[in-house]
PAZAPA-4460 file (N, C-alpha, C; in steps of 0.05 Angstrom, whole numbers, plus 32768, in hexadecimal, padded with zeros to 4 digits):
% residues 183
    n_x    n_y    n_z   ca_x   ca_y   ca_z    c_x    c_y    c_z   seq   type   mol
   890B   9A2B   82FB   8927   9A26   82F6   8932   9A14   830C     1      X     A
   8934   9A1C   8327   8937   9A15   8339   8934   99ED   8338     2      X     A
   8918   99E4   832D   890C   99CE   832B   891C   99B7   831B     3      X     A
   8923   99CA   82FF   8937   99C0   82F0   8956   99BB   82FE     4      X     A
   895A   99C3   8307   8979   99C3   831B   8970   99AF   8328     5      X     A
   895C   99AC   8337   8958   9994   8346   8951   9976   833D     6      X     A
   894F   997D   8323   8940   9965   8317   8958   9957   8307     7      X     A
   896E   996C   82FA   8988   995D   82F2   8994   994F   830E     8      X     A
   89A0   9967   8322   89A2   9960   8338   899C   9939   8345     9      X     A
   8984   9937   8337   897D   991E   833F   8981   9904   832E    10      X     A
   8983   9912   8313   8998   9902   8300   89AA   98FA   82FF    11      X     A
   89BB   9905   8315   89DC   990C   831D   89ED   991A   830E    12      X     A
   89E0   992D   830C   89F3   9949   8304   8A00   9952   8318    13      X     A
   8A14   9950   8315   8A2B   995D   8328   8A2C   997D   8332    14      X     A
   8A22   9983   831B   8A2B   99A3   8314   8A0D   99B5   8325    15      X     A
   89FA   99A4   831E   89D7   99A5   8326   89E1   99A7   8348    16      X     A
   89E7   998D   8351   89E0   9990   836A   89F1   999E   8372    17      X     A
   8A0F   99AA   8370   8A23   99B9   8377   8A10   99DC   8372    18      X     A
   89FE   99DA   8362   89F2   99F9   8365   89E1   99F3   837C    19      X     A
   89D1   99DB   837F   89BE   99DC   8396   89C6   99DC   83AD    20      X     A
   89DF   99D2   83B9   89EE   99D7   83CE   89FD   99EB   83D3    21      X     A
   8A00   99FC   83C0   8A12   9A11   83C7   89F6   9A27   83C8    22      X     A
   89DE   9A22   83C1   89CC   9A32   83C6   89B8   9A31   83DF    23      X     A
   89B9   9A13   83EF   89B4   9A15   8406   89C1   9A0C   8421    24      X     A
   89E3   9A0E   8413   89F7   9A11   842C   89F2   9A20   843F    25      X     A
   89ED   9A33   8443   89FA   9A4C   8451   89DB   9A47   8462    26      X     A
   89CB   9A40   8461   89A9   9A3C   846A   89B2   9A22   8481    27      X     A
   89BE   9A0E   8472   89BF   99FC   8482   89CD   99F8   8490    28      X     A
   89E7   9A0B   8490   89F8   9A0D   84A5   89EB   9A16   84BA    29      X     A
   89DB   9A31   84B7   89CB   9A40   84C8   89BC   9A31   84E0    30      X     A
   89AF   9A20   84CD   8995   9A10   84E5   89AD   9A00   84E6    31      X     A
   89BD   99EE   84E4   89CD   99D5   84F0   89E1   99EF   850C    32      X     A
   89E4   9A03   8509   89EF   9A0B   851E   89E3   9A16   8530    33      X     A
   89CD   9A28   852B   89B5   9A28   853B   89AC   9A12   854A    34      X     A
   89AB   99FC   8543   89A6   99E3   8550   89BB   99D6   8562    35      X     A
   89CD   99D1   8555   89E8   99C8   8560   89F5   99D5   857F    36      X     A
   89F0   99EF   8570   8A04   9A0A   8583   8A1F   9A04   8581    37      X     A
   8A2D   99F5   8566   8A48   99F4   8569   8A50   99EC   8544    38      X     A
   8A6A   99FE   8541   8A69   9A06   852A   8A6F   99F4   851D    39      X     A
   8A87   99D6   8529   8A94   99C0   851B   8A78   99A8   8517    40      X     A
   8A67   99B3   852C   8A4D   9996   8524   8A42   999D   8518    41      X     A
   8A38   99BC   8512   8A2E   99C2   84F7   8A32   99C2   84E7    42      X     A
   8A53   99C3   84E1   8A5C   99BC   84C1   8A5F   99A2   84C4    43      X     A
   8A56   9991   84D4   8A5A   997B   84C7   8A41   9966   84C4    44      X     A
   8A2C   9976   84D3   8A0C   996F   84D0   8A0F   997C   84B1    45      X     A
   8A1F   9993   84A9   8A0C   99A4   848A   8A19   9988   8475    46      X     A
   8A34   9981   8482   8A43   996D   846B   8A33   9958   846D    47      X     A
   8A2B   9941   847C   8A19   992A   847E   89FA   9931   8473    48      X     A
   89F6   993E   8478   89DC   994C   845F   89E2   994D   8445    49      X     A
   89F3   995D   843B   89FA   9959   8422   89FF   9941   840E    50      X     A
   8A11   9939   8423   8A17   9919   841E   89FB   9904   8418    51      X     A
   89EA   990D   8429   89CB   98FB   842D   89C0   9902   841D    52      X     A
   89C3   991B   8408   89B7   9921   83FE   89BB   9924   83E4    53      X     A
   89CE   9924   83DC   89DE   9912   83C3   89CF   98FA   83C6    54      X     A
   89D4   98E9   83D4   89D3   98C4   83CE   89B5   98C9   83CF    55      X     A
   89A1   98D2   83D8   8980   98CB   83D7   896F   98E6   83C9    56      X     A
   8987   98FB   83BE   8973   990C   83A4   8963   98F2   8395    57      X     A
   896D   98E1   8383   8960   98D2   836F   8942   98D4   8380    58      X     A
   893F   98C7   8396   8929   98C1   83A3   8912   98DB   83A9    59      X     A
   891C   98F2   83AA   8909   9907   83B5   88F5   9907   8398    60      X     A
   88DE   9901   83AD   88C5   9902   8395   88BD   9922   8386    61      X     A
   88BD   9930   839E   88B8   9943   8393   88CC   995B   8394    62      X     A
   88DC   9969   8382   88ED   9974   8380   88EC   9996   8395    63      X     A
   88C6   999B   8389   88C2   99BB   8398   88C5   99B5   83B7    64      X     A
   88D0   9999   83C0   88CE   999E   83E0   88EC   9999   83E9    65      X     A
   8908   99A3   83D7   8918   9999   83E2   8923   99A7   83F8    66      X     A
   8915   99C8   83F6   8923   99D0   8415   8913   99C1   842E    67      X     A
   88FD   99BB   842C   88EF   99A9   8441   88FC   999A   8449    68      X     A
   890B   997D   842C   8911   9964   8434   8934   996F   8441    69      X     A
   8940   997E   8435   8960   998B   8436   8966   998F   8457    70      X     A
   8948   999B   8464   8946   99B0   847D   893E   9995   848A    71      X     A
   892E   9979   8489   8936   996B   8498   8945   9954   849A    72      X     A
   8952   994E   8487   8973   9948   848C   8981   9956   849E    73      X     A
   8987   9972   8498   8999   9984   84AA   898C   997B   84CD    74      X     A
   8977   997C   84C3   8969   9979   84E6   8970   9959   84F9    75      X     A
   896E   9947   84E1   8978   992F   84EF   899A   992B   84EA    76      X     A
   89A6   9937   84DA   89C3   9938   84E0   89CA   9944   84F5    77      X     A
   89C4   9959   84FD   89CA   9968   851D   89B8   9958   852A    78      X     A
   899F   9948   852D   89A3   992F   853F   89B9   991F   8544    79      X     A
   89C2   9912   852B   89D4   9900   8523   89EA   990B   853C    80      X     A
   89F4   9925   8539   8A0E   992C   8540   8A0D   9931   855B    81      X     A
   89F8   9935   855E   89E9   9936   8580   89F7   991E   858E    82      X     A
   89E5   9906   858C   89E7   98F5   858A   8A0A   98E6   858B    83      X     A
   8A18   98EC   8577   8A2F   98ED   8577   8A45   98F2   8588    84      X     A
   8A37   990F   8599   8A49   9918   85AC   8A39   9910   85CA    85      X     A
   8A22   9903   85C9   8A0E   98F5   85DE   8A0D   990D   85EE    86      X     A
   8A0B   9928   85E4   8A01   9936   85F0   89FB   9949   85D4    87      X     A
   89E2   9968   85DF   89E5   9979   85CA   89F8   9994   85DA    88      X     A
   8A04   999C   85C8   8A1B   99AB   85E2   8A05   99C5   85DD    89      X     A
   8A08   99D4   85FE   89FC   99F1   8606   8A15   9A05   8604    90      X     A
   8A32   99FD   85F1   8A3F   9A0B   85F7   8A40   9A2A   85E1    91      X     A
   8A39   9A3F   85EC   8A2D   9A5E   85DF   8A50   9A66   85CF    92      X     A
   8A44   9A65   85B5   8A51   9A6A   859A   8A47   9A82   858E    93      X     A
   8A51   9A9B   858F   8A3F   9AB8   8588   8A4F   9AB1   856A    94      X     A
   8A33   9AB4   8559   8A31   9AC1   853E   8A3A   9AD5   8539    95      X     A
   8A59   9ADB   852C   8A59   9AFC   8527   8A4B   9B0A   850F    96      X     A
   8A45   9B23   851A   8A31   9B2D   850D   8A34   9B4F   8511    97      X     A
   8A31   9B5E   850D   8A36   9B82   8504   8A19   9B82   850B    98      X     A
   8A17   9B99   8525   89FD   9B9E   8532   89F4   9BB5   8514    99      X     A
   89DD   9BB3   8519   89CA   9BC3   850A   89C2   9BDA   850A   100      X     A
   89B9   9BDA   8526   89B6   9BEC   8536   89C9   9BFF   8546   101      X     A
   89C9   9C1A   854B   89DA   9C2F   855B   89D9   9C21   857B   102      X     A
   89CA   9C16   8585   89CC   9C09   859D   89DF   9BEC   859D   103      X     A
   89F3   9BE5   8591   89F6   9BCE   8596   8A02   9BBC   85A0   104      X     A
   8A04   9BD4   85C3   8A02   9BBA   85D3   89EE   9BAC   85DB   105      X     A
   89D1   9BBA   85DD   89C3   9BB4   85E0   89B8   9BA2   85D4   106      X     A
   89BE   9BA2   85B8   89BA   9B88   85A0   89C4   9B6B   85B0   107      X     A
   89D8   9B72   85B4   89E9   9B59   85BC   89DF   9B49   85D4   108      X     A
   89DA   9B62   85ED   89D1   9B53   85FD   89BA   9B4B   85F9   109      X     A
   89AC   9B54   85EE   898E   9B3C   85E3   898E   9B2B   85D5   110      X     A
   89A4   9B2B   85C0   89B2   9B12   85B1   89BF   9AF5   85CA   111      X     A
   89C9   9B03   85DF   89D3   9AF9   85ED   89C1   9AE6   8601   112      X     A
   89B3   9AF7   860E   898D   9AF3   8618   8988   9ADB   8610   113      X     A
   897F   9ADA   85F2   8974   9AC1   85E3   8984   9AB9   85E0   114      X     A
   8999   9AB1   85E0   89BB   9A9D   85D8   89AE   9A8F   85F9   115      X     A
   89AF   9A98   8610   89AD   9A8A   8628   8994   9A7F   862E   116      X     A
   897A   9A83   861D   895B   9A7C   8619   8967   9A65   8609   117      X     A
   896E   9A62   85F8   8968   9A5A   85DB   897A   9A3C   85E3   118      X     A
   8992   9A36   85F4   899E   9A27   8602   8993   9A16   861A   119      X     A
   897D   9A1E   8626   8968   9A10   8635   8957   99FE   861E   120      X     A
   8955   99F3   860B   8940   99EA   8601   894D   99CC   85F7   121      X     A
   8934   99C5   85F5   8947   99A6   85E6   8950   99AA   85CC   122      X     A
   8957   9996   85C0   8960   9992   85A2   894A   9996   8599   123      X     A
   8932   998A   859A   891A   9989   8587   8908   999A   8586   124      X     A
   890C   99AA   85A1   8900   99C9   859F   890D   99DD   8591   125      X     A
   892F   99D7   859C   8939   99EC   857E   8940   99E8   8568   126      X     A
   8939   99D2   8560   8931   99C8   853C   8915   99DB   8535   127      X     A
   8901   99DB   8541   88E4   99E1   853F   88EB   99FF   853B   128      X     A
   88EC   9A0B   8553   88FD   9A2E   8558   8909   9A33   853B   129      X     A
   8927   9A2A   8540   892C   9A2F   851A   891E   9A2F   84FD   130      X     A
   8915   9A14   8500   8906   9A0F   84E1   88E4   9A19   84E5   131      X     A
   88DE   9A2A   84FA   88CF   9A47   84FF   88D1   9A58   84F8   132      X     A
   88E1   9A60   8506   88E5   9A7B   850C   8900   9A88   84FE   133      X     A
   8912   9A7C   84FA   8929   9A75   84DF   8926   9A75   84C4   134      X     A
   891C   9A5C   84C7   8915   9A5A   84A2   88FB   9A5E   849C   135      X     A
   88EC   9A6A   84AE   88CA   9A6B   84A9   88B9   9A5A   84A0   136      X     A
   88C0   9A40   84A8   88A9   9A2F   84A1   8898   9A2D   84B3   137      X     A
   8881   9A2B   84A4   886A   9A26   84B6   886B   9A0D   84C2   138      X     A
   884C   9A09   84D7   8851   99F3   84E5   884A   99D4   84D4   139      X     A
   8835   99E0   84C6   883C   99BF   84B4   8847   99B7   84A4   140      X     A
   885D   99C8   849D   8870   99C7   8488   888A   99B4   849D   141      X     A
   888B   99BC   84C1   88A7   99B9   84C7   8899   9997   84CD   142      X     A
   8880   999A   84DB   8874   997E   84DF   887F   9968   84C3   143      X     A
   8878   9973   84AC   887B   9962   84A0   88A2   995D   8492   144      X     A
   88B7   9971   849E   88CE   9974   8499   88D5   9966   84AD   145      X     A
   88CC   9962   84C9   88DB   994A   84DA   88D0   9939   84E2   146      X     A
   88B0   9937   84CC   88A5   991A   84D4   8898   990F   84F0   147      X     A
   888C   9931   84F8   8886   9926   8517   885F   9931   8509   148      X     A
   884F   992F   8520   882E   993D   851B   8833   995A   8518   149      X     A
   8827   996B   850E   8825   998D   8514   8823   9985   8538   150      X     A
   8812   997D   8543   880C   997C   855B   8826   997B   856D   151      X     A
   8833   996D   8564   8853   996C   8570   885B   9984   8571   152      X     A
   885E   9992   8554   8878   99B0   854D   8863   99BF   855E   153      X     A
   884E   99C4   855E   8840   99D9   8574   884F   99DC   858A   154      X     A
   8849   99B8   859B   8847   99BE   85B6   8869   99B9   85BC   155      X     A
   887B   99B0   85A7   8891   99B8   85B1   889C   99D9   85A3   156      X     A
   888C   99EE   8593   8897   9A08   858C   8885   9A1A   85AA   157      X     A
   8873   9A0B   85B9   8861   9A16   85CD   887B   9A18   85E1   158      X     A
   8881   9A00   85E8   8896   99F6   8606   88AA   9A03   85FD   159      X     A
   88B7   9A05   85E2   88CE   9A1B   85E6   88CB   9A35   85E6   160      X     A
   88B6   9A3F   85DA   88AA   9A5A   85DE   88AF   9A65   85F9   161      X     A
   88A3   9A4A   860A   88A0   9A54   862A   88BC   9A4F   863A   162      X     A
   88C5   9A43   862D   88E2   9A42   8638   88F3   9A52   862F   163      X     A
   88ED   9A6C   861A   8902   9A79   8615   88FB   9A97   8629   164      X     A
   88DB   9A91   8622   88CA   9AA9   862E   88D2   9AA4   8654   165      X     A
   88D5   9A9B   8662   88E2   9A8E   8678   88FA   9A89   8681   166      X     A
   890F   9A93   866C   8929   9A9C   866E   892D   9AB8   866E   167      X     A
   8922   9ABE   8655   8925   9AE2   8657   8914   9AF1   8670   168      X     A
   8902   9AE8   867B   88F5   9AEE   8694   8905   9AEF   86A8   169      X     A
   8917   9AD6   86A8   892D   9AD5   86C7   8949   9ADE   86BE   170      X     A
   894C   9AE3   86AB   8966   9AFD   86AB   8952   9B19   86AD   171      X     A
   893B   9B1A   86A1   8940   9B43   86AE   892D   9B37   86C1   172      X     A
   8920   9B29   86E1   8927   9B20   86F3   8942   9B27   86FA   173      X     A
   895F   9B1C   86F0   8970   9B20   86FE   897B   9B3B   86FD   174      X     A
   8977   9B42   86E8   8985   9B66   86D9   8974   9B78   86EC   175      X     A
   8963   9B70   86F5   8957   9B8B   8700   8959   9B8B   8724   176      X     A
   8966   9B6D   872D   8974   9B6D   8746   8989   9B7E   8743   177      X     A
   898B   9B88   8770   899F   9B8E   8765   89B9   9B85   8769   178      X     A
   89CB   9B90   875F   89E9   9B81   8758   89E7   9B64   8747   179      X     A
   89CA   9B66   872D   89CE   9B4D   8722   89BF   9B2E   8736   180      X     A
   89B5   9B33   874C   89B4   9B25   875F   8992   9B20   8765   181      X     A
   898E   9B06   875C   8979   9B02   8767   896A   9B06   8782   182      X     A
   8950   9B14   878F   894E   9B16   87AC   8948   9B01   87B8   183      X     A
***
């Protein structure tokens, strides 16, 4: 079914692609803010996607890959907006969200943990991170969603690995000084 939506969609059905976007809005807001870290460049990385993606549906050859082709648009629109602001901002935007768990402050501060990991990395490591570990694509699926080698998404999902793993190390480093205080 899905295929069919995409295939009017590409005919210029209005109504087609208005179901395909309203069915992978809320996805692409996600990774464009995940990436971004800021809520007005993500909606406006999710809008310049859309937009891109209207004018060059006709062109997608193959329809079963449009969350692939959809996910790297979003990825080079939050370049785009990067770019835009000639920087990527590190400024920490908490997701609200209803802990899960009976502990949750503890949720938070580990939410919080990786919010201050996850801000050390470049743009192109947390494109990789997201369309990972986010949307679960594998590695030669994201290789071939931003057009770099698998060899690339490795050794930049490796360097952020180690850079997130090397953040959370030097906060409980600092949590377990005392008064917060490194010796």
């Amino acid at each position: 079914m899905r295929r069919d939506v995409v295939e009017a969609a590409q005919n210029g059905e209005h109504a087609a692609f208005e179901v395909l976007a309203t069915g992978v809005g809320d996805r692409l807001f996600a990774i464009a803010f995940l990436i971004t870290r800021d809520r007005q460049r993500a909606e406006d990385a999710v809008q310049e996607t859309l937009v891109h993606a209207w004018r060059e549906l006709p062109g997608l050859r193959d329809p079963d890959r449009l969350d692939a082709w959809l996910y790297r648009l979003v990825v080079n629109a939050c370049a785009d907006e990067g770019r835009r602001q000639r920087r990527w901002s590190a400024e920490v935007r908490m997701i609200r969200s209803e802990p899960t768990t009976e502990d949750g402050a503890r949720s938070l501060a580990d939410r919080d943990q990786l919010e201050r990991g996850f801000r050390r990395l470049k743009p192109e490591q947390r494109a990789v991170v997201v369309l990972h570990f986010y949307a679960g694509l594998p590695v030669p699926d994201i290789a071939e969603t931003l057009g770099v080698p698998a060899g690339t998404v490795k050794s930049r999902l490796h360097y952020a690995t180690e850079t997130l793993r090397a953040a959370l190390e030097a906060d409980a480093r600092v949590g377990a000084a005392p008064n917060g205080r490194t010796a």
